[in-house]
N, C-alpha and C positions, 0 to 999 in steps of 0.2 A: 350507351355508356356515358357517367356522366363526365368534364372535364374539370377537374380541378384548377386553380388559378395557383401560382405562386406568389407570396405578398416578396415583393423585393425590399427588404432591410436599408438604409440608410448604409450599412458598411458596402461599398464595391463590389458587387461581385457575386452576393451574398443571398439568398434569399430562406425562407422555412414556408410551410403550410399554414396559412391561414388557421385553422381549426385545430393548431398546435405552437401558440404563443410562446410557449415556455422549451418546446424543443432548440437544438443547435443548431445557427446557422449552418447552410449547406454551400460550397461554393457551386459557381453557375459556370459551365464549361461556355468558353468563348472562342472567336475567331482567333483571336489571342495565346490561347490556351492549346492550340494545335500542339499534337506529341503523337508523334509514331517510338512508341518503345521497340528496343533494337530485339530479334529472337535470338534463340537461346545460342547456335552458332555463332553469330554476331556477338554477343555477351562474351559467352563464357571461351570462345576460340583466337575468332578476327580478332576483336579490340585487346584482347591479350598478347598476342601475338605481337601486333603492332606496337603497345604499350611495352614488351618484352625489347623488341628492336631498337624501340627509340629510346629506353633510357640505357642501353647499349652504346648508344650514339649513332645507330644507324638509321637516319630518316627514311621513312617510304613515301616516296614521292610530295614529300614537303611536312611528313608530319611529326607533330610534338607533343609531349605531354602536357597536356594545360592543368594546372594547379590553381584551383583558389581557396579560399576561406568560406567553410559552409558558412550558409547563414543565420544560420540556430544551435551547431554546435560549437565553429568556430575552429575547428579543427580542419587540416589542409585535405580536400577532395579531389585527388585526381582522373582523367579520361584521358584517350587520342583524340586529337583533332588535327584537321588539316588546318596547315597554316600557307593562305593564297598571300603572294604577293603579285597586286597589279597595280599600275600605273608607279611604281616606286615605293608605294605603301604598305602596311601590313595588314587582312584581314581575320577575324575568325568569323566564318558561316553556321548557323546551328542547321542544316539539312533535315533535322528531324522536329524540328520546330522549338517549344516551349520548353527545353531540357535541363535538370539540374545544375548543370552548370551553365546556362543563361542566366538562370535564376539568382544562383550565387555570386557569378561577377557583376549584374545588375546591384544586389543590396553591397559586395565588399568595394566596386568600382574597380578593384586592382585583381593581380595576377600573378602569375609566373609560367612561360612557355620554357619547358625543360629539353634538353639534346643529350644526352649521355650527362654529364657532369656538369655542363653546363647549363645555367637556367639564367632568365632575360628577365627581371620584374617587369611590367608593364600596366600603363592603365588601361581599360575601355572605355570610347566612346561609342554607346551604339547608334547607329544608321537610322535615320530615315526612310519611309520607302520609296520616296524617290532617288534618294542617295545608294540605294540597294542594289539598282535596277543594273549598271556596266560591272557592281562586284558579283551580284548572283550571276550574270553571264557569262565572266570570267571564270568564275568557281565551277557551274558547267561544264564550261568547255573543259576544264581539267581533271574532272573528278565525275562528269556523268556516269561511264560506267561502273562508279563505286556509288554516286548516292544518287542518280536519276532518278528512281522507282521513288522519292518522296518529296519530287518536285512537280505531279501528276500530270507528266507528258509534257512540260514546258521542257526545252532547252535553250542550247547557245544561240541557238537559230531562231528562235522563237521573237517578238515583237517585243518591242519597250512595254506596250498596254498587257501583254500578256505573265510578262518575269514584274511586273507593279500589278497585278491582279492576285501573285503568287506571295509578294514581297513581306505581305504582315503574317505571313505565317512561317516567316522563317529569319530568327534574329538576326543581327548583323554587325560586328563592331570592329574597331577600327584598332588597332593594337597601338599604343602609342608610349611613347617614354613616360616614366617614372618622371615626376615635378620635384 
């Protein structure tokens, strides 16, 4: 069987078929690009649930509505996330890697983590993967048995070389004041 090549495009990311010029770019899944999509419990139950709680104003164990601005509609998109504080600071971890709203706070830069009635604007700064390495740990130790299964056996306990092997596939930003 024979192998086909892909011609890789001048756009990032991007490639089509040699023997079909005129077709659409195709984007090219990368290390980058990791995403575990959440199943249908998870969807349509847990993060309900959770999101039900906490514009309630009742946090589950540190979490909030995180609100941004999509980035092609422009209209506000929200999810649960956990929101870690370690060392004094604030982070949000994406656990499942490449997710809609990485994506959206990446292009808007800003935010809003909501509690009941309360909502924080906030910018992001995302991480480094060596900057990553004591907040994935931290994030671990607090939250493994809710998002372990998509940090593939790395934990709290686990090595610096080992949570920096894991690091680029899982964003990381640093929640910071509004300027």
């Amino acid at each position: 069987m024979a192998v086909r090549q892909l011609y890789r495009s001048s756009a990032h990311g991007y490639a089509r078929w040699p023997d079909q010029p005129h077709a659409r770019l195709v984007r090219l899944a990368s290390v980058s690009d990791h995403y575990r999509a959440p199943g249908w419990f998870t969807r349509n139950v847990f993060n309900q649930l959770v999101a039900l709680l906490t514009r309630q104003g009742i946090s589950v164990l540190g979490s909030r509505v995180l609100a941004v601005k999509g980035r092609t509609s422009g209209q506000w998109r929200t999810t649960p996330v956990n929101l870690l504080t370690y060392d004094g600071r604030h982070y949000l971890v994406a656990p499942r890697g490449e997710t809609q709203w990485v994506r959206n706070l990446r292009a808007a830069g800003t935010g809003e983590l909501r509690l009941g009635r309360r909502a924080e604007s906030f910018r992001g700064r995302e991480l480094t993967d060596d900057e990553k390495v004591p907040v994935l740990r931290a994030y671990l130790n607090r939250w493994k048995a809710e998002v372990g299964i998509f940090f593939e056996g790395t934990g709290p306990d686990s090595s610096d070389d080992q949570i920096r092997a894991i690091a680029p596939k899982h964003p990381a930003f640093e929640v910071l004041p509004v300027k």
